[in-house]
GUFITOR-231664 format. One record per residue (C-alpha): residue in one letter; x, y, z. Coordinates in steps of 0.001 Angstrom, whole numbers, plus 500000, padded with zeros to 6 digits. Layout:
% GUFITOR-231664
AXYZ;...
% end
This chain:
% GUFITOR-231664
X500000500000500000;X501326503575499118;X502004505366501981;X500152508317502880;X501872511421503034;X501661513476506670;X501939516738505159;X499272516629502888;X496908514441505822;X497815517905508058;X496825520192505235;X493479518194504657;X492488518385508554;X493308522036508507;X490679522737505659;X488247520836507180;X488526522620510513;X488406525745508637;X485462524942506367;X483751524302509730;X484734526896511293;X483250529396508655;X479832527307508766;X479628527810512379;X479982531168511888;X477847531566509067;X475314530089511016;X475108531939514222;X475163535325511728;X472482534232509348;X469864532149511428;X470533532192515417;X471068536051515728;X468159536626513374;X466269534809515681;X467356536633518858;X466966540236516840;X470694540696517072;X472235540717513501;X473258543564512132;X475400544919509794;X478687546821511601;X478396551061510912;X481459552538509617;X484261552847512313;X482354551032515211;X483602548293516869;X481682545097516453;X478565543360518115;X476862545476520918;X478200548418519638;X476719547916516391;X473650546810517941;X472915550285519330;X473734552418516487;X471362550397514156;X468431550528516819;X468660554289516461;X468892554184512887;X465888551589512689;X463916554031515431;X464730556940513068;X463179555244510244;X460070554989511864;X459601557902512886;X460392559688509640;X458337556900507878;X455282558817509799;X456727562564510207;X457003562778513348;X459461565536514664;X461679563953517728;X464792565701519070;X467078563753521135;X467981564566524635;X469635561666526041;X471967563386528520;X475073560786528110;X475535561610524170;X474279565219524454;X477433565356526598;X479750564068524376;X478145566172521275;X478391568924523618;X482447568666523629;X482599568835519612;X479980570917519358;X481649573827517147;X482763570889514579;X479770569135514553;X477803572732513460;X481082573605511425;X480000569906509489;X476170569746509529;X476122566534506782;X479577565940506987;X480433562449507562;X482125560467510842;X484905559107510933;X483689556609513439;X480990555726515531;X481200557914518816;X478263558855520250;X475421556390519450;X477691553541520082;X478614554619523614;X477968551404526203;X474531552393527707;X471239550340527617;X468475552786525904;X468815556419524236;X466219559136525149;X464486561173522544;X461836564257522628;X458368564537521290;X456214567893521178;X452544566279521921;X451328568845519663;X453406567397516819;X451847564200516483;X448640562546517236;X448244558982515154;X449886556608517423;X448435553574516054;X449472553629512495;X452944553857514556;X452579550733516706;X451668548461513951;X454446549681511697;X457193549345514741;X456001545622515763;X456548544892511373;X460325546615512218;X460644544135515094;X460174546496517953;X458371545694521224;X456814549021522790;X455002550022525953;X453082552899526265;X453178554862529735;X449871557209530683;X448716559182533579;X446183562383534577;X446564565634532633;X447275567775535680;X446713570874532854;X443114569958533349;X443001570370537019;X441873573223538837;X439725574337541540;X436542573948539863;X437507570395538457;X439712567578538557;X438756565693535310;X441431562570536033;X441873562932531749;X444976560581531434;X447437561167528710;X450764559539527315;X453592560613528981;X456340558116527798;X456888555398525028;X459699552504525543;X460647551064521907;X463058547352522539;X464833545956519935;X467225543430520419;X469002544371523637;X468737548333523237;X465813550309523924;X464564554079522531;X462847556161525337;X460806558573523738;X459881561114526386;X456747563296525190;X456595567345526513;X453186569227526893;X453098573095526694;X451866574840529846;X449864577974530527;X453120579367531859;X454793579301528308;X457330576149529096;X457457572532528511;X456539570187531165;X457002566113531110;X455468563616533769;X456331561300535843;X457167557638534593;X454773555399536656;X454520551600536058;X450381550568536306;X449592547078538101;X449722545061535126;X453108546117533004;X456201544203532791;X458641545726535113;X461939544000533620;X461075545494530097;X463821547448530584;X465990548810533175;X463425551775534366;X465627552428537544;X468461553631534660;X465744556097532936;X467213559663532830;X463518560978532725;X461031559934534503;X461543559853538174;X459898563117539112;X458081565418536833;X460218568151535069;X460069572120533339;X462137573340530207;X462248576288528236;X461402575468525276;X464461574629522905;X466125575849520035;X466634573120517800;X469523572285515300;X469552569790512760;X472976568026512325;X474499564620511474;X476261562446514242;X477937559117513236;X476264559077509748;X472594559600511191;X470540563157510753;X468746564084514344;X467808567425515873;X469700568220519429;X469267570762521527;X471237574199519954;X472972574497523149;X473641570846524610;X475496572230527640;X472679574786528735;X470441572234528158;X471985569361530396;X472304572503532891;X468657572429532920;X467669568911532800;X470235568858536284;X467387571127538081;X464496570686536135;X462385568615538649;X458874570148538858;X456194570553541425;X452387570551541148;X450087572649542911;X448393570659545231;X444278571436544436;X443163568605546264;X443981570158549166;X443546573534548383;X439729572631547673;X439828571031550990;X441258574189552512;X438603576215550879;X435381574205552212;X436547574924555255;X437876578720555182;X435418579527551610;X437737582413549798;X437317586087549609;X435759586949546465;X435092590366547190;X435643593577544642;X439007594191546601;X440306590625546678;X439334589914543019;X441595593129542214;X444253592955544475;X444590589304543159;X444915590873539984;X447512593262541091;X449800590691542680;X449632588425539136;X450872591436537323;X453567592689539749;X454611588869540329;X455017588855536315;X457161591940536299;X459620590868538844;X459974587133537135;X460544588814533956;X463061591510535613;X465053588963537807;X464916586531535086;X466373589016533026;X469024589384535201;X469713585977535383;X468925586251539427;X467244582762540533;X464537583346543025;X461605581517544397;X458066582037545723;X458688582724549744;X456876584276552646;X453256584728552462;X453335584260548033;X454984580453549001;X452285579903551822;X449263580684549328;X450524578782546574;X451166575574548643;X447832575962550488;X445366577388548387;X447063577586544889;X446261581296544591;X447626584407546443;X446138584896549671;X444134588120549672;X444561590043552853;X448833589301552615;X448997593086550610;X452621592081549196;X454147589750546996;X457305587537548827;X460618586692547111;X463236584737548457;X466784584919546725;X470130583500547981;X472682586381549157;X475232584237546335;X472970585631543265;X472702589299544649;X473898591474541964;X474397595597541929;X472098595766538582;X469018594721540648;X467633598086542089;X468290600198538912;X466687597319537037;X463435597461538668;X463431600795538974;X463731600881535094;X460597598559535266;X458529601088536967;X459026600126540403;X460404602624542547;X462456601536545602;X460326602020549001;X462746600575551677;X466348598992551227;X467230597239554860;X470707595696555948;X473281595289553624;X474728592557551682;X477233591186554118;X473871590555556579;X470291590816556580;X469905593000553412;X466251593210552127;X464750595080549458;X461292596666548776;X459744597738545879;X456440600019545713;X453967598277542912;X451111599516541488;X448668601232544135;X449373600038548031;X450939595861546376;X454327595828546834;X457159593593546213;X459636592441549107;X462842590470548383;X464353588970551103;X468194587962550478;X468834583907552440;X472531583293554071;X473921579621554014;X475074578077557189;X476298574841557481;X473150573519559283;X470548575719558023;X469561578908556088;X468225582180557247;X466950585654556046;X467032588653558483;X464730591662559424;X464949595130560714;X462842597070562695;X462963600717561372;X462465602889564443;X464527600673566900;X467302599634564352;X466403595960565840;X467265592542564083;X465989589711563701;X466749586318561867;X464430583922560225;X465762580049560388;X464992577470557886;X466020573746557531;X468106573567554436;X466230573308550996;X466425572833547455;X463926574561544591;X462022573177542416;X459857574362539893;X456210574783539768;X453310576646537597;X451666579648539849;X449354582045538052;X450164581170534838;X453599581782535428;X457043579265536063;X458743580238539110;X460433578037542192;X459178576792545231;X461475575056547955;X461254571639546662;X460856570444550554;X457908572886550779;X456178571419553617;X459391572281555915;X459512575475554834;X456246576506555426;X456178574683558696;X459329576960559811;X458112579802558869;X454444579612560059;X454546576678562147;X452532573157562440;X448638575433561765;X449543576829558927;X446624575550557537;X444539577642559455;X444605581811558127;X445582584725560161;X445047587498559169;X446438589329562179;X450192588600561276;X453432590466563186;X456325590254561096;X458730590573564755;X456871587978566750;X454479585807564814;X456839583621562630;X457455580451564901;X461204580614563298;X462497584263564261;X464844585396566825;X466233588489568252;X469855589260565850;X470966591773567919;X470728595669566737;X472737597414564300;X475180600080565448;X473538603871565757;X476876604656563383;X475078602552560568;X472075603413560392;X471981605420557398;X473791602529555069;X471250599892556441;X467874601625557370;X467402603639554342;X463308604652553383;X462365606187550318;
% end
């Protein structure tokens, strides 16, 4: 028998193993990650398999959309910040090409998009052509809280957010409603009884765990890694804002409690000074806001809005709390420029400094300036005649924002505190018999300022 030569038995086993090796492979591409909704083609410059799998989710989601012109922006905070850092050459190249997947194939587990609700209405048409693409989707409703007022709280539900899985990447579309108060507001993402909760990782959600209030955007229309999507025109201002965005309702429930029990004033004179505090409260947001001074509702304004959702009548002012940190020069001349002369100017801004400003008729506007401690924060007070000061201690709080006559302003996110600090545990019950040096159940005695400096810091105009 000729014997068989060992080279060419090697180089036979070594073309088998490879033919074999290329089946296997040619299987698991072609039939088993079809079946598990995982093959796709690699995008230019990415690496391979998850990678992949995310940028042609977005591009599949993107289809979809356009295939039923529907106007989404994205807003996913984790690519908004890398777009943000090439920002001037991604407008300098608005359809140029890139060199490499960057941004859509970053390692995260969904990316977050933006829908106007007035922009789109047909939702069905959308489902049925997303399940043909392969998508699963779950649709996330709740009450209209636009709808609810004093006179009615109609329970309407709308959709707040959509979840679009493909494969192992998901697309949360997060949908914004305009408000009386000219912004965008989104709700809350809550799970009813019956939904899957391992859809996807909702604890991971950038949106979603607490209401939230944007100006509206300015949109630009540019290309990242090969794919045309509108962003934000300023990414970094708008991650900025997503960072303290959360957003507060008024609480009418209670407030129509509160008013079956104490019914309001309806009178000539509360119906008009009502009317006066709306427009001076709309001056000074527009002035401060100008000014690019935060502020919130505080006082007597925060009490009424948080127990009544409307300014309390007999309170003849308007309250405004800013920290001392924002205090700038330009604020007096500015609202003086606005028609609102200066009527008292106490303290000064090393300590207790307060302002006063003379709206129209006998409504006028305080400011009161708050000083960070370590443990707490305070405002202060003086007593004209005596040159007497007092401080006014609050637990430490954050602001959130909120919708208060048709206007968006802060609140103290931990409202309740607040208003327990400053008016104590009946502040549901109105006084109307209040003394600004003894009443609050959070003032103390601060001492008196110095005869010498009286005419810096007790100044009356």
């Amino acid at each position: 028998m000729q014997k068989i030569n060992r080279n060419v038995v090697l180089a036979l086993l070594s073309l088998t193993s490879l033919v074999f090796l290329l089946f296997q492979l040619c299987y698991y591409k072609f039939y088993l990650s079809q079946k598990n909704g995982a093959a796709f083609s690699k995008v230019r410059g990415s690496q391979s398999g998850q990678d992949s799998t995310r940028w042609h989710v977005v591009r599949k989601f993107l289809g979809l959309i356009s295939s039923h012109n529907i106007p989404v922006y994205l807003i996913d905070p984790l690519i908004l910040g890398l777009v943000d850092k090439d920002i001037e050459q991604i407008r300098s190249c608005p359809d140029g090409p890139s060199p490499e997947c960057k941004y859509f194939c970053a390692p995260r587990d969904f990316t977050t998009f933006a829908l106007l609700d007035k922009a789109w209405k047909h939702e069905v048409g959308l489902f049925r052509t997303a399940e043909k693409m392969g998508f699963q989707w779950l649709k996330i409703i709740n009450k209209d809280p636009r709808l609810d007022g004093m006179d009615d709280l109609s329970g309407m539900e709308i959709p707040l957010h959509y979840i679009f899985k493909l494969a192992s990447h998901a697309i949360h579309l997060v949908v914004f409603y305009e408000r009386s108060g000219n912004f965008l507001w989104h709700g809350p993402l809550r799970l009813k009884q019956h939904m899957d909760r391992k859809f996807v990782p909702f604890r991971k959600l950038h949106f979603g765990r607490y209401p939230g209030a944007y100006e509206k955007p300015e949109l630009l229309f540019v290309s990242i890694d090969d794919l045309k999507v509108q962003i934000p025109k300023n990414p970094s201002s708008f991650l900025e804002e997503m960072s303290h965005s959360r957003f507060l309702e008024c609480r009418y429930r209670e407030a129509r409690a509160f008013f079956q029990l104490y019914p309001d004033d309806a009178s000539p004179d509360a119906v008009e000074f009502r009317k006066k505090a709306k427009s001076l409260l709309h001056l000074a947001a527009l002035t401060l806001n100008n000014l690019g001074v935060k502020f919130w509702l505080s006082s007597g304004t925060c009490l009424g809005w948080y127990r009544q959702c409307n300014v309390i009548p007999h309170s003849k002012d308007v309250d405004l709390g800013i920290f001392i940190r924002d205090y700038k020069a330009d604020i007096i001349p500015a609202f003086q420029k606005a028609g609102l002369p200066l009527k008292h100017k106490f303290g000064k801004v090393e300590d207790s400094l307060e302002l006063s400003f003379q709206g129209e008729d006998d409504v006028k506007l305080d400011i009161f300036f708050f000083y960070e401690e370590d443990d707490h924060i305070w405002n202060g007070g003086t007593q004209a005649k005596s040159g007497k000061k007092f401080k006014y201690l609050f637990p430490k709080f954050t602001l959130c924002w909120t919708e208060f006559v048709e206007l968006k302003v802060h609140v103290p996110c931990e409202t309740l505190q607040y208003v327990e600090a400053n008016y104590g545990p009946e502040w549901k019950v109105p006084v109307k018999t209040w003394d600004w040096k003894s009443s609050p159940s959070n003032v103390q005695d601060n001492g008196v300022w110095p005869v010498d400096e009286w005419d810096n810091v007790i100044q009356i105009y």
